[in-house]
GUVOMAR-684227 format. One line per field, with one value per residue (C-alpha): residue in three letters; x, y, z. Coordinates in steps of 0.02 Angstrom, whole numbers, plus 32768, in hexadecimal, padded with zeros to 4 digits. Each point is the difference from the previous one (the first is absolute). Example, Ala and Ser with C-alpha at 12.3 -4.5 7.8 and 13.67 -1.06 7.14 Angstrom:
# GUVOMAR-684227
kelo ALA_SER
X 8267_8045
Y 7F1F_80AC
Z 8186_7FDF
***
This chain:
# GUVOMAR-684227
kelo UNK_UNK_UNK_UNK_UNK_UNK_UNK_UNK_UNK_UNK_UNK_UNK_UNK_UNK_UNK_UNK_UNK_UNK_UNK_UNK_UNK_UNK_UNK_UNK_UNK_UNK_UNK_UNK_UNK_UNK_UNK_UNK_UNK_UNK_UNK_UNK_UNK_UNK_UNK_UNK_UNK_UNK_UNK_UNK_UNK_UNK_UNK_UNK_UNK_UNK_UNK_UNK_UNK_UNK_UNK_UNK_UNK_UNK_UNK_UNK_UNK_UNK_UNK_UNK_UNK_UNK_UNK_UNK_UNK_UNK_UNK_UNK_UNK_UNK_UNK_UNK_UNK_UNK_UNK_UNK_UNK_UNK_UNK_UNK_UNK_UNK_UNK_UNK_UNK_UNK_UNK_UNK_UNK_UNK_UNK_UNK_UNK_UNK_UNK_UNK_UNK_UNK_UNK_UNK_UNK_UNK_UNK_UNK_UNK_UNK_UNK_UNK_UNK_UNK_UNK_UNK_UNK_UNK_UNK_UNK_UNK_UNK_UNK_UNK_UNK_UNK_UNK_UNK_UNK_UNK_UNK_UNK_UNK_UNK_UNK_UNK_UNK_UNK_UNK_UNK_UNK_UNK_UNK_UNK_UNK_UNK_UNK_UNK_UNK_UNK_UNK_UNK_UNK_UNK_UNK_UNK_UNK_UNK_UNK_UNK_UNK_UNK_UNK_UNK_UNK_UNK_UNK_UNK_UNK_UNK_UNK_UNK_UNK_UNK_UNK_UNK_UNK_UNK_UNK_UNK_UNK_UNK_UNK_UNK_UNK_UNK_UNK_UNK_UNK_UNK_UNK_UNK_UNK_UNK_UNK_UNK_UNK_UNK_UNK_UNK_UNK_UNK_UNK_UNK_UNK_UNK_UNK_UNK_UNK_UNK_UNK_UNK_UNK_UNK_UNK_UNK_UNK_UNK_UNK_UNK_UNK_UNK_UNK_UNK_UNK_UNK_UNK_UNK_UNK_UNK_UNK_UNK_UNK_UNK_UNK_UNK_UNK_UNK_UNK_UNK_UNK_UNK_UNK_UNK_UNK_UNK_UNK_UNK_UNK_UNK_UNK_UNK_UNK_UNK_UNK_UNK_UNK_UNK_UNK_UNK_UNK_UNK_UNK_UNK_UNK_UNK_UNK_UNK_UNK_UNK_UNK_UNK_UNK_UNK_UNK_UNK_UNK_UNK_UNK_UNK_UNK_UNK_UNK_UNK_UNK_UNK_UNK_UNK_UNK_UNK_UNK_UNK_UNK_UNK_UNK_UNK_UNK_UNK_UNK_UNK_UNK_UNK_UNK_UNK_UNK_UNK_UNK_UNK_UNK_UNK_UNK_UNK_UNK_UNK_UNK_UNK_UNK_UNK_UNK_UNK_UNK_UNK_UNK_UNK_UNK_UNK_UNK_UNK_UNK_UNK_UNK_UNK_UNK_UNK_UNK_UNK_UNK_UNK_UNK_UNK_UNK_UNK_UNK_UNK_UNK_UNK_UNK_UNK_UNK_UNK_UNK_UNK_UNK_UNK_UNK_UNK_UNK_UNK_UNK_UNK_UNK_UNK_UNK_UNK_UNK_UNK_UNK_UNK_UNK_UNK_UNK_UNK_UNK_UNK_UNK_UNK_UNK_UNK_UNK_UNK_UNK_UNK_UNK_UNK_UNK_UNK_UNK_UNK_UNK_UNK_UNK_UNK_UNK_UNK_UNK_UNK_UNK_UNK_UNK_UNK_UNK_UNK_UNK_UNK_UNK_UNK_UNK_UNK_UNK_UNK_UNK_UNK_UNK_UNK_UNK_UNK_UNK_UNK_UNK_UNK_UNK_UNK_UNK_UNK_UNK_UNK_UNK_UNK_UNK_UNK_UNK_UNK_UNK_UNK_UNK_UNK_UNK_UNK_UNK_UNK_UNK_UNK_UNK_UNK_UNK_UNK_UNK_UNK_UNK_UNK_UNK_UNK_UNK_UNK_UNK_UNK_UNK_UNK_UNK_UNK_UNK_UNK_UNK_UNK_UNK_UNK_UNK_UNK_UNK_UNK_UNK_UNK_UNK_UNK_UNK_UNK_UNK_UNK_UNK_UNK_UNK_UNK_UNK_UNK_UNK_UNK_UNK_UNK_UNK_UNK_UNK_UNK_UNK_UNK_UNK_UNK_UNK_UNK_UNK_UNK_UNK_UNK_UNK_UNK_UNK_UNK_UNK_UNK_UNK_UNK_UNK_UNK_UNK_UNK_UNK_UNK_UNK_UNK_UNK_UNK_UNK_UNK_UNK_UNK_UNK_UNK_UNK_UNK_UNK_UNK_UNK_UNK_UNK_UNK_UNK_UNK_UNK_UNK_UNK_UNK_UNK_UNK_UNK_UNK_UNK_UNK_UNK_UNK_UNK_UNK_UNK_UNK_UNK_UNK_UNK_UNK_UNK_UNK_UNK_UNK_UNK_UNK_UNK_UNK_UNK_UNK_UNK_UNK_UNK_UNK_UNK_UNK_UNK_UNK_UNK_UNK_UNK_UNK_UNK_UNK_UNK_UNK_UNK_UNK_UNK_UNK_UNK_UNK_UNK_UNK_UNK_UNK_UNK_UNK_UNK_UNK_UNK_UNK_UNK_UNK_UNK_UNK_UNK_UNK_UNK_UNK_UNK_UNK_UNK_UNK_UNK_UNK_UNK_UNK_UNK_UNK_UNK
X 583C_801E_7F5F_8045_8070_7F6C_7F70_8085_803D_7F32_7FE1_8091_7FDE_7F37_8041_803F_80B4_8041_80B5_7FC8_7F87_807B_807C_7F6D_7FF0_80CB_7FFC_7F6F_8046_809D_7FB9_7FAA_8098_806E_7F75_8004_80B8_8006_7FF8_7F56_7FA2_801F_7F39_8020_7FB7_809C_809D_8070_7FF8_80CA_807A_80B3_8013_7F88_8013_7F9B_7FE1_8006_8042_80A6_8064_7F83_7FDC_80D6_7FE6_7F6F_8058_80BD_7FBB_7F93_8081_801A_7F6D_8025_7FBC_7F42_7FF8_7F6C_800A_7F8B_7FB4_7F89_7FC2_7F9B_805B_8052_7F91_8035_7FE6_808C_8064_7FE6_80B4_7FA3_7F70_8088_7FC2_7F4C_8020_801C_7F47_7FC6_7FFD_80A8_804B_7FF8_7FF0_8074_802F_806F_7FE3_8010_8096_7FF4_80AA_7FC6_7F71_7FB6_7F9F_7FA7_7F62_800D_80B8_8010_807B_7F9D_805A_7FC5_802F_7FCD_7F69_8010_8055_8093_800A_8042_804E_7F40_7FFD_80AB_802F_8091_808A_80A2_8091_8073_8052_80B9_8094_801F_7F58_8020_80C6_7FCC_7F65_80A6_8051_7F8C_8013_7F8A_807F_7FCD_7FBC_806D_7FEF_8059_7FA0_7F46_8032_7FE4_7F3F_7FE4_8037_7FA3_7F6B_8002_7FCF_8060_7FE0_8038_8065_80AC_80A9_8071_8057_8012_7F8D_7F88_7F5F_7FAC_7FA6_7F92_7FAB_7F39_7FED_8017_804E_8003_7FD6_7F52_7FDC_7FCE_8045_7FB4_806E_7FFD_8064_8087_8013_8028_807E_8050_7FF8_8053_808E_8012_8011_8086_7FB0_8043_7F6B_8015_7FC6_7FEB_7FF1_809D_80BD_7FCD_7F6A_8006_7FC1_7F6B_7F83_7F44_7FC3_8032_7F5B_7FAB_7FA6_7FCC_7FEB_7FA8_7FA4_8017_8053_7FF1_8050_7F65_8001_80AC_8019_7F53_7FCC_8085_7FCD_7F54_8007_8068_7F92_8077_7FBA_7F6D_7FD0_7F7A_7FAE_7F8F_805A_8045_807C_7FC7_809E_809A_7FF0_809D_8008_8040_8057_8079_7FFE_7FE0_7F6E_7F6C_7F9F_7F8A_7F5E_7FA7_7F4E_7FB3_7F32_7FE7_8056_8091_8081_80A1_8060_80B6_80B3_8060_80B3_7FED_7F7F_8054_7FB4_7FFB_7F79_8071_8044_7F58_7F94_809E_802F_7F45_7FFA_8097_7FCD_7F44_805F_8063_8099_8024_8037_7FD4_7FB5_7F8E_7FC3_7FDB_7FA4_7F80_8000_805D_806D_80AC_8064_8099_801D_805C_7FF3_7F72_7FB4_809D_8087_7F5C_8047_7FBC_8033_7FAF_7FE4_7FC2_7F61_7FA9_80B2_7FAB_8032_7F98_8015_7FC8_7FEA_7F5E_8078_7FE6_7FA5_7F53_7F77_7F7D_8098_804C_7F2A_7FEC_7FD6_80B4_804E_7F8E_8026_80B5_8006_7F66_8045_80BC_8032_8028_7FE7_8007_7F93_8093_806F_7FEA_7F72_8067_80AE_8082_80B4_807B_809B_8074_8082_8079_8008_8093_8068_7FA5_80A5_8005_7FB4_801F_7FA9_7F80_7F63_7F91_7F77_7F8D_7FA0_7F81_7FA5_7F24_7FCF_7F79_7FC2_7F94_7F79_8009_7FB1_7F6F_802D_80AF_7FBE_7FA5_8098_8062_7F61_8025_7F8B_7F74_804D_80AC_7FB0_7F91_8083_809F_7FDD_7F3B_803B_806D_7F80_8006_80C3_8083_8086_8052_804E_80A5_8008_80AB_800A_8076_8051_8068_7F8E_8047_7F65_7F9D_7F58_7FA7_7F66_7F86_7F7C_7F58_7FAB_8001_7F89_8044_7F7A_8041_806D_80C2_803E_8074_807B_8064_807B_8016_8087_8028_80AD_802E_8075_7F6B_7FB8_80B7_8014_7F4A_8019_8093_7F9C_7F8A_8088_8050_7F50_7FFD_80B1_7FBC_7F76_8054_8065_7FE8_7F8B_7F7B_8010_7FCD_7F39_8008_8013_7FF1_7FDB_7F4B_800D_7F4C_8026_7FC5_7FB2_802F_80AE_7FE7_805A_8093_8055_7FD0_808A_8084_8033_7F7A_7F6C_8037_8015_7F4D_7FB5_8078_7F9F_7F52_800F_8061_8004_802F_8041_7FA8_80A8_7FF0_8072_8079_7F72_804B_80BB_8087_809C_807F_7FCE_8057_7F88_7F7D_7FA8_8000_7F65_8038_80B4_805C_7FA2_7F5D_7FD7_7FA8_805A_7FC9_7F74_8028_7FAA_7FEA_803C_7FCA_802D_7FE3_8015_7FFA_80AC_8069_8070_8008_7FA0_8052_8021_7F72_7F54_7FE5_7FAC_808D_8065_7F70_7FFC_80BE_7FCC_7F93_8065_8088_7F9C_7FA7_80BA_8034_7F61_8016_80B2_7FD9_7F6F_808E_7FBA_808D_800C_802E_806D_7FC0_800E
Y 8984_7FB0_7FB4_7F56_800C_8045_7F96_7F6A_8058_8019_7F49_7FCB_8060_7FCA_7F55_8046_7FCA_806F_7FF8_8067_806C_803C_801D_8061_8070_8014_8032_807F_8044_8005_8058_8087_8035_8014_806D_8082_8009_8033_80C4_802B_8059_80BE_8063_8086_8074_7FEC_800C_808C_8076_7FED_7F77_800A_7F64_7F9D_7F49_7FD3_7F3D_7F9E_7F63_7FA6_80AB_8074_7FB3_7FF4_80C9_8037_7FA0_8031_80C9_7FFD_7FD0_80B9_8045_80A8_7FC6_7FF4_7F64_7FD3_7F4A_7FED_7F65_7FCC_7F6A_7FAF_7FBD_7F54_7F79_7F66_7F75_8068_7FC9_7F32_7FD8_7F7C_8079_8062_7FBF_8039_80BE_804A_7FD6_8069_80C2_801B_7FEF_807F_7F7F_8041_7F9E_8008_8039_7F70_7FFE_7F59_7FC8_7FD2_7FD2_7FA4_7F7E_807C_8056_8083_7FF0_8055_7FD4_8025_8079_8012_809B_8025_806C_7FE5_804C_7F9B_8003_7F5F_7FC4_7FE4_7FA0_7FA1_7F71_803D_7FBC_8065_8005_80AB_7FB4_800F_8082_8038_8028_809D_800E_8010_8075_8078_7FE1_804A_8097_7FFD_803B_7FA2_7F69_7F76_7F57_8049_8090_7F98_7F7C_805D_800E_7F5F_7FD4_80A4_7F9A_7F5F_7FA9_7F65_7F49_7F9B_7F71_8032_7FE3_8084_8047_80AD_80A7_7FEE_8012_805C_7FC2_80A4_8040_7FFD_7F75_7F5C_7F98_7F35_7F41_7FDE_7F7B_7F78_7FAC_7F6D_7F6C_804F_8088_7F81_7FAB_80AE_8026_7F4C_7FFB_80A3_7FD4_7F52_8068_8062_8091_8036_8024_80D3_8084_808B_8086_7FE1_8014_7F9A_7FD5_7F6B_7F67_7FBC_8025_7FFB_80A4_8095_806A_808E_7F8E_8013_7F69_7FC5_809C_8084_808D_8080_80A5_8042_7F9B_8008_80B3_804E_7F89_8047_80B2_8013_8072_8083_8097_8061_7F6E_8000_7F74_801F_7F69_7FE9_80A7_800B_8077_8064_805F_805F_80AB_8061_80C0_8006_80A1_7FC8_7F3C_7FD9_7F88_8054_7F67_7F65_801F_7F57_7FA3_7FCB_7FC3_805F_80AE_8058_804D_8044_7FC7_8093_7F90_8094_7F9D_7F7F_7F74_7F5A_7F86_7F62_7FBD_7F79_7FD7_800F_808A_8072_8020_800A_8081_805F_8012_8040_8095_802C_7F9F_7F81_7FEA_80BA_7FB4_7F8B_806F_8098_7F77_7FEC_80AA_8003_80A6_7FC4_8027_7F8B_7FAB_7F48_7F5E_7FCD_7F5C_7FB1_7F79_7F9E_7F60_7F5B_7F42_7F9D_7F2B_7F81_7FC9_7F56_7F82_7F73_7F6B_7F66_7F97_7F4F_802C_8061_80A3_808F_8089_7FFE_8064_7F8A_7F98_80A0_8045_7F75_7FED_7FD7_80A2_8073_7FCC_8024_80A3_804C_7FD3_800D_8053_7F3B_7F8F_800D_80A9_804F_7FE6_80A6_7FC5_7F50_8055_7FA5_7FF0_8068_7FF3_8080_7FDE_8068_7FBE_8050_7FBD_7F67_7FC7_8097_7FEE_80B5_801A_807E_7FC4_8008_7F82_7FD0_7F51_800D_7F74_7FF4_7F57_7FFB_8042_8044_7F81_7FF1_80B9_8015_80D1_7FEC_7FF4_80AD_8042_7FD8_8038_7F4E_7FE8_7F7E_7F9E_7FE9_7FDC_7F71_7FCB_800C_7FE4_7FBF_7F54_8009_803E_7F74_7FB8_8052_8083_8092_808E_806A_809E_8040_80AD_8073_8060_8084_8044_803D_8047_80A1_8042_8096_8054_806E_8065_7FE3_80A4_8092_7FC3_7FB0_7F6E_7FB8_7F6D_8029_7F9C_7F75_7FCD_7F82_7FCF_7F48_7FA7_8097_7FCB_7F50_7FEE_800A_7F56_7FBB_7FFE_7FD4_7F62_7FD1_8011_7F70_7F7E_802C_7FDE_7F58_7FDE_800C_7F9D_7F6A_7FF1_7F72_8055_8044_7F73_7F99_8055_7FAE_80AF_800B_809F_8023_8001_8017_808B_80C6_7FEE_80AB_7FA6_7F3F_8023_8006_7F63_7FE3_8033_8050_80AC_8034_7FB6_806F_80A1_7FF3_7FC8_809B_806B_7FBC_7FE1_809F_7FFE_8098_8014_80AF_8060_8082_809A_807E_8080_8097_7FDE_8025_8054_808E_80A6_7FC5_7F69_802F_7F76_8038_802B_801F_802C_7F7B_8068_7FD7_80A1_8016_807A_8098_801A_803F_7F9B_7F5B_7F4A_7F49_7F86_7F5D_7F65_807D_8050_7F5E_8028_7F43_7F64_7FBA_7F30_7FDD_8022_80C3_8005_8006_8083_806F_8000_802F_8091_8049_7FF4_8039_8095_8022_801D_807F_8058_801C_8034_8089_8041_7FFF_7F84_7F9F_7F3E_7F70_7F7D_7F96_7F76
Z C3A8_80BB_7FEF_7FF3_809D_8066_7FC2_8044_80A3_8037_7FC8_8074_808A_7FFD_8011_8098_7FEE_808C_7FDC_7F4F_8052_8074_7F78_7F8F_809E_8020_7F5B_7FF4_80B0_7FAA_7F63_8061_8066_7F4C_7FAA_809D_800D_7F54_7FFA_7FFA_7F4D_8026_7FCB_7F7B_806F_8074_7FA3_800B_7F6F_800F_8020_7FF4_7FB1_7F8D_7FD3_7F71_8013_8092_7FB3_802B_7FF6_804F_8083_8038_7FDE_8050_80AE_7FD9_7FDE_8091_8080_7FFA_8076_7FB0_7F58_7FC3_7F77_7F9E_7FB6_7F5F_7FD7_7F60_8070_807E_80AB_8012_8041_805B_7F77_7FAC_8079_7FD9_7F92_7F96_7FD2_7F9D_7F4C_8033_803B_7F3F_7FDF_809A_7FEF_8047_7F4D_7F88_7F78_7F8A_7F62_7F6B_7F4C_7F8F_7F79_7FA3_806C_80A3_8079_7F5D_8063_8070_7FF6_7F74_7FFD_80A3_808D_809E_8078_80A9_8081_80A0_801D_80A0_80BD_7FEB_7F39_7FA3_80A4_8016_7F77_7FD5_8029_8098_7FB1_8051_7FAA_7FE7_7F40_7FF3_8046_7F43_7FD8_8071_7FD9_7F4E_803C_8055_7F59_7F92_806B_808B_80A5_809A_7FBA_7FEF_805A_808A_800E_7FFC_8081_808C_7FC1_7FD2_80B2_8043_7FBD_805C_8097_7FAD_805E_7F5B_8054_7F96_802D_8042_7F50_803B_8024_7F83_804E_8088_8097_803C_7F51_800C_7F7C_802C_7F86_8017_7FAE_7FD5_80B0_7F8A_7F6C_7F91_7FC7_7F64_8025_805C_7F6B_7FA2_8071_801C_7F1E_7FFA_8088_7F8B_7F76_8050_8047_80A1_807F_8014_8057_7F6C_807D_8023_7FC7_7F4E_7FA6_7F8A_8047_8047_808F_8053_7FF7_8065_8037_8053_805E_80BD_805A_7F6C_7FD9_7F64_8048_7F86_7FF1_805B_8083_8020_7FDF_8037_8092_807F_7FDD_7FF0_8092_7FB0_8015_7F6C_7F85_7FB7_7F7C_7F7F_7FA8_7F6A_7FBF_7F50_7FB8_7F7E_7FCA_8076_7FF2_7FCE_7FD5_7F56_802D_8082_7FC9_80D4_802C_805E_803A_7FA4_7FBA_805F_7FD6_80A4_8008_7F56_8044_7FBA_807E_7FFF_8099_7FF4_8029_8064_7FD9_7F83_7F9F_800D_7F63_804F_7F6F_7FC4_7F46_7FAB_8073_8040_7F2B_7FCE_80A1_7FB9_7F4A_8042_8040_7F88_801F_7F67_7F37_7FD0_7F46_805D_808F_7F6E_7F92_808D_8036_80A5_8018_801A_8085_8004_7F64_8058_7FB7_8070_7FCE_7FB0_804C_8027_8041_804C_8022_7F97_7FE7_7FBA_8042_8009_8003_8063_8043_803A_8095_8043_80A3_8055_805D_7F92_8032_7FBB_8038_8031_805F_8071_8024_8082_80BB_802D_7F97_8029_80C5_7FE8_7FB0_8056_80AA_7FE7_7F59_7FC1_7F8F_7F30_8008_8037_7F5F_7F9E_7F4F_800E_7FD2_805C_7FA6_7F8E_7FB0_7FCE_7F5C_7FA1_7F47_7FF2_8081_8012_8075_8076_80AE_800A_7F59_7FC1_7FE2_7F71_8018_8074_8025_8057_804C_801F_807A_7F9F_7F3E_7F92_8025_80A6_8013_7FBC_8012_7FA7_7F67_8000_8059_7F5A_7F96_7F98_7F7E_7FFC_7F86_8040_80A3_7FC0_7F80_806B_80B0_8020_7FEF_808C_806E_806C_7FFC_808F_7FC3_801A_7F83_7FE3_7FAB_7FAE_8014_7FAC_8088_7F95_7F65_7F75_7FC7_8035_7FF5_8011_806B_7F94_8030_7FC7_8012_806B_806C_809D_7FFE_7F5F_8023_7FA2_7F67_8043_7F73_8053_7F62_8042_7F8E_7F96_801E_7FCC_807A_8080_7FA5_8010_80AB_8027_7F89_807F_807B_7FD8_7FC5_80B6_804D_7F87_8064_80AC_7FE1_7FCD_80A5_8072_8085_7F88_7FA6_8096_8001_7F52_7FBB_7F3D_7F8F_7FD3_7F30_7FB4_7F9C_7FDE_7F78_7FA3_8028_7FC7_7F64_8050_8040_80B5_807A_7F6B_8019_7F76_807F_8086_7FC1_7FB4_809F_804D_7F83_8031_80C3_8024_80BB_8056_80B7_8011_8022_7FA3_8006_7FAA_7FB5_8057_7FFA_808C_7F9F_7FFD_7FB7_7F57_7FE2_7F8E_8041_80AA_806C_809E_8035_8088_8086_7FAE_7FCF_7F70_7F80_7FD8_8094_80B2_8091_7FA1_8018_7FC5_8066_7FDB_7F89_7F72_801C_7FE5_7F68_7FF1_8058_8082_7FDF_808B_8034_800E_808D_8093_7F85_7FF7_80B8_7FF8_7F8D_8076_809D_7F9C_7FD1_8095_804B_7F4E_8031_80AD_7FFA_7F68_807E_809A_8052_804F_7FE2_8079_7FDB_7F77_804A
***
């Protein structure tokens, strides 16, 4: 799938272009030394029969849990993965839209309902997850932001003790090695965490025109990480020196050395074990090269599977809807509401805008001698901007006057489109004839796209299991739009985008809307609300942020999962901790709150084991 990149990186370097070759080798070198700091694949043959910890996943959570548990020397911790190492091109930003079609993605896609994902292949919304050291920090496109102080207030106000905005803060800034160039607006971020946090180092005029339209619109420039939200920014990422930095290389890197932490790859979970007698967990049941072992957790299993694998994990073992586990046969231990509150940020996809001027970034423009010079000898260039992603915008509908305001919609803003990726349309899973109908004939004109995406659902789906058998991929019933409001707030979204786009400095690059038509949508005037709810039904674009499917709640929600320690009720020596415990999504990427979550509950577990914390921060 890197064929193209390589076939042109040996033509370069036969043409002996030193500058490249030099680069090619600083890279390779560079490669080499990030695949053995990573903690190496622990044989079968030599892992403990005991542990007093396992983490199950060593995505974006597990990996902040297998270093936060470890600091203690006293403690043995196994860290389970499904997948194969991290390689170095996972570390290229603009190779982001490539990575789902590798097999660090579980693949996972959507059952069709007749009300979304219309235009893609079998009326399936692709979702991709990490399979992968690292997870779907492997995988995502590092955009950092933490969402908004009362997503968490209203998280404490539903009943969860300890996890307002005020109690969070301290792990978000726990998190960061922060080098965004901000002004001074108070102690909002931290400067020692192991994940670096900073601008992409190169922008294209596109996104300066963005910015400069939004700020004409009346915008104010912002720094959402900050004291508010609304307004308009380049992107905020876990990026080092223009390099991914995943939660596995942050996390994992530092600590490979930790003789009381063993990592096994290429290892699935089958099931945890838990005596039915006592309700306490025992240990997993785990698949590794074709052979079935069971690996005992002394203290506790922490599920750090994420919001599709950690319920489908749960429900395996007995821990789920007590109708649906007994329908497929699975003795039932807890009876929770595993699977439900399913929750993701969804857009609409394919909103493009042509330009007159030759700047956007198109693949066969950024694959040249002079790119491939600056990122493979100093991290520069436009293959540092994360799959083209470069701008957002943050609005609240509601209080459309507020600077201070909540948001509920998010622009955000591609240097390049649909076309100018020849993988992007296979990431979406469009179908031929949209493609050839909608977008073909652009193939060869400059321009860029915006997706609106709805940043407070209304709507909620569910997680179902298949069969008892762990290899069969769950049911994913995502529920898009079941809500009207949903389609409300989404259909703001793109007259706000129309808004921005008719400001002076996009308007400059000759900017104008692309308008040839769906056609399972031409009956419907061009550009009226009617048009784009349609083409929101057909190009359903989701963000991938899935979470919610094992709920964080008080013991009198009978919703609830996991109580605010993230304990799961009803079974000694269990916890989830990850993406899947939100009781609602955060209004931002999920990615920098998941690594809250499990800092946060690294510290709950340590201090019910007696382990004494530091300071925070």
């Amino acid at each position: 799938m890197y064929q193209p990149l390589f076939i042109f990186l040996i033509c370069t370097t036969i043409t002996f272009q030193q500058s490249i070759l030099d680069g090619v080798i600083k890279t390779i070198i560079e490669g080499e030394d990030q695949i053995s700091a990573e903690p190496p694949d622990k044989p079968a043959q030599q892992l403990l029969k005991e542990y007093d910890f396992i983490v199950v996943g060593a995505g974006t959570a597990g990996c902040v849990i297998a270093n936060r548990l470890s600091e203690n020397p006293n403690w043995s911790v196994l860290l389970v993965e499904a997948g194969r190492p991290e390689n170095f091109l996972m570390d290229f930003p603009i190779l982001a839209n490539y990575l789902q079609f590798t097999e660090s993605n579980w693949k996972y896609q959507t059952e069709p309902n007749g009300k979304a994902c219309l235009g893609f292949d079998g009326q399936r919304c692709n979702w991709p997850r990490g399979k992968v050291v690292g997870g779907s920090s492997v995988l995502n496109y590092m955009i950092y932001t933490r969402g908004n102080r009362r997503d968490y207030d209203q998280w404490a106000a539903f009943g969860n003790s300890k996890w307002s905005f005020k109690d969070v803060l301290p792990y978000f800034k726990k998190i960061e090695n922060f080098t965004v160039p901000v002004p001074q607006e108070g102690d909002y971020h931290g400067k020692h965490g192991y994940l670096d946090v900073s601008y992409a180092p190169y922008r294209t005029r596109i996104a300066d025109a963005i910015v400069n339209s939004s700020l004409q619109y009346g915008f104010p420039y912002v720094n959402y990480n900050g004291p508010t939200q609304v307004g308009v920014s380049y992107l905020q990422l876990s990026l080092r020196d223009g390099i991914r930095e995943s939660s596995s290389r942050a996390y994992l890197h530092p600590i490979s050395h930790r003789p009381n932490l063993h990592v096994t790859k290429y290892s699935v979970v089958k099931k945890i074990i838990i005596d039915p007698t006592t309700q306490r967990v025992e240990g997993i049941e785990m698949v590794k090269n074709g052979k079935t072992y069971f690996l005992r957790a002394k203290n506790e299993v922490i599920s750090s599977a994420g919001a599709i694998n950690s319920p489908q994990l749960l429900m395996l073992s007995g821990i789920g809807p007590k109708k649906h586990l007994q329908q497929l046969g699975i003795p039932v231990i807890s009876n929770l509401r595993v699977g439900y509150n399913l929750m993701d940020h969804i857009a609409v996809g394919g909103i493009t805008f042509l330009i007159n001027e030759t700047i956007s970034l198109k693949t066969q423009r950024i694959i040249n001698n002079e790119n491939l010079r600056a990122y493979l000898n100093n991290h520069r260039g436009p293959m540092s901007i994360p799959g083209g992603c470069e701008v957002l915008v943050f609005h609240d509908f509601d209080h459309p006057s507020d600077p201070d305001g909540y948001p509920n919609i998010e622009l955000l803003y591609q240097g390049g489109s649909i076309v100018s990726d020849p993988v992007l349309r296979k990431d979406f899973g469009i179908t031929d004839e949209i493609y050839d109908n909608v977008f073909k004939p652009i193939e060869n004109i400059d321009s860029f796209m915006v997706f609106p995406m709805l940043l407070r659902p209304k709507s909620k789906g569910r997680i179902m299991l298949k069969s008892p058998n762990y290899k069969d991929k769950p049911y994913i019933f995502p529920n898009y739009f079941a809500d009207p409001q949903d389609m409300e707030t989404i259909l703001k979204g793109v007259q706000l985008i129309m808004d921005i786009a008719s400001q002076p400095a996009l308007q400059a690059l000759g900017t104008k809307l692309h308008t040839i038509p769906i056609p399972q949508c031409a009956k419907n005037q061009f550009g009226s609300a009617a048009y784009f709810e349609c083409m929101a039904r057909h190009f359903t674009f989701t963000i991938y942020h899935q979470s919610g499917t094992c709920k964080m709640g008080p013991p009198n929600d009978k919703k609830a999962v996991v109580d605010s320690r993230l304990r799961v009720y009803g079974v000694k020596g269990l916890r989830v901790i990850d993406a899947s415990i939100m009781p609602e999504i955060p209004a931002g990427h999920t990615n920098s709150p998941t690594f809250m979550i499990a800092e946060k509950g690294s510290d709950m577990i340590k201090e019910d084991w007696g382990f004494n914390i530091e300071n925070i921060v």
